[in-house]
C-alpha positions in Angstrom: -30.0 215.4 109.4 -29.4 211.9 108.3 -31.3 208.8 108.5 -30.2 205.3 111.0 -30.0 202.7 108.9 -29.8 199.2 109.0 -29.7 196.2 106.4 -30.0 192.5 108.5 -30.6 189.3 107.5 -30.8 186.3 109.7 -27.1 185.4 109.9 -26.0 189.0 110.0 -26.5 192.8 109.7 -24.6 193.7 106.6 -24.8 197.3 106.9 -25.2 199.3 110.1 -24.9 203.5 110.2 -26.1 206.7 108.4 -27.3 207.5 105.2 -29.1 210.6 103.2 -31.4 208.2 100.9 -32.1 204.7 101.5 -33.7 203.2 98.2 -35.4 199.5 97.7 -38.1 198.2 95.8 -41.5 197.0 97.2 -44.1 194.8 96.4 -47.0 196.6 94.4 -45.3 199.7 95.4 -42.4 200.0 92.8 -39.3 201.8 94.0 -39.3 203.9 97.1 -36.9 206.4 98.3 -36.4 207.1 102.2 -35.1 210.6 103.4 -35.5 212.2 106.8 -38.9 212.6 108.3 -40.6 210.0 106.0 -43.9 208.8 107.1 -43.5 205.6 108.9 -44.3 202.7 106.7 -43.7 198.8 106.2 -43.6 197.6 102.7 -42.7 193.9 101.7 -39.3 193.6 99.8 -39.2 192.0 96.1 -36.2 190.5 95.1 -34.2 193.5 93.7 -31.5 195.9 94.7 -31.2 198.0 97.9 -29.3 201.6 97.7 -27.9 203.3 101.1 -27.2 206.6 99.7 -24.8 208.9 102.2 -21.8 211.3 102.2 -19.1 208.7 101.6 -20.7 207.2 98.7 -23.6 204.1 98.0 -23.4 201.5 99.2 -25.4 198.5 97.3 -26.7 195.4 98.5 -28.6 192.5 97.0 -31.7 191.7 98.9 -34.4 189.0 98.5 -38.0 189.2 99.8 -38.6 190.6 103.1 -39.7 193.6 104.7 -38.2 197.1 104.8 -39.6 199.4 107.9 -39.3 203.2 108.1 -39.9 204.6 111.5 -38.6 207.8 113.8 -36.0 208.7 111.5 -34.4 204.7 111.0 -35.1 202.6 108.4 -34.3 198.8 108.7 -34.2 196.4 106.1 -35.1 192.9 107.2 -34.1 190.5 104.2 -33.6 186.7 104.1 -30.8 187.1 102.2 -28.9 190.5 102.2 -25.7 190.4 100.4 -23.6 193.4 100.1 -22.2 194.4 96.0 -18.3 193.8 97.6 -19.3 190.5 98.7 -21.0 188.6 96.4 -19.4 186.0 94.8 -19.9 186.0 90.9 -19.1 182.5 90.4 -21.6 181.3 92.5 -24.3 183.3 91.2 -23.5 182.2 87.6 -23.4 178.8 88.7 -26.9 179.2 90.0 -28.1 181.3 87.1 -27.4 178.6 84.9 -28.8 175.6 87.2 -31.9 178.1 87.2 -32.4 178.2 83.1 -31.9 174.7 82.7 -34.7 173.5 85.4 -36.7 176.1 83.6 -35.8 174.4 80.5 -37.4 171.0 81.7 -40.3 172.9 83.5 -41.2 176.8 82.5 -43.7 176.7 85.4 -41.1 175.8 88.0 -41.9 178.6 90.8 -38.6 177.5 92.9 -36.5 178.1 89.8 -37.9 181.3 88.7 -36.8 183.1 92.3 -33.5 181.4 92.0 -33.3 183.1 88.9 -34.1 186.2 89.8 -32.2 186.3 92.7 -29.0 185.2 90.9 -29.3 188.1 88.1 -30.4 190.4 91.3 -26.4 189.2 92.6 -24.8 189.3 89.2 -26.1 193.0 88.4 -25.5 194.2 92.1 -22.0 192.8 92.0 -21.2 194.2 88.1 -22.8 197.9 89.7 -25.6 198.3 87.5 -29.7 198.2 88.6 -31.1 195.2 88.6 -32.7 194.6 85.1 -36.3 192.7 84.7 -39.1 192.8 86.8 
């Protein structure tokens, strides 16, 4: 028996269909791991990497904040940003890595650019296939 699944963001769903594990990281609740007949649960997303695990393979996404929900054998991911590892574009996320450090630079206590940082080195280690590293 496999699990629904559904990664969405508000612009799109990036990932629709089945899966064996679905993995993702919570708020004060580290890294949990969804299989069939999981308790139902909502947990608030941190900026990290989201695993669909089924028959064909993984399938990797990049999500930041939000809220994953496990319920009646579907679990749905509801990111504000939910960028699949095939899509991202690496430039981009360098680019913004590197506006990040340097308004850190001028202000270490700058809130805005510590999430764009994280969420660029989410991207970059999505998109180079690794798990996320830091927090």
């Amino acid at each position: 028996m496999t699990l629904q699944v559904e990664v969405v963001s508000p612009e799109t769903i990036t990932y629709s269909g089945e899966a064996d594990t679905v993995v993702c990281r919570t708020v004060g609740g580290g890294d949990l791991a969804f299989q069939t007949g999981h308790v139902p649960m909502i947990g608030v997303l941190q900026i990290w990497e989201a695993k669909v695990v089924g028959a064909d393979g993984t399938d990797v996404f990049a999500v930041h904040q939000g809220f994953v929900q496990c319920a009646n054998g579907k679990v749905t991911i509801l990111s504000d940003v939910s960028e699949q590892q095939e899509h991202i574009d690496v430039p981009r996320a360098q680019a913004a890595l590197e506006r990040a450090n340097q308004a850190l630079a001028a202000n270490a206590d700058d809130e805005d650019a510590v999430a764009a940082k994280r969420r660029a080195e989410v991207r970059l280690s999505v998109a180079s296939g690794g798990t996320a590293s830091g927090h």
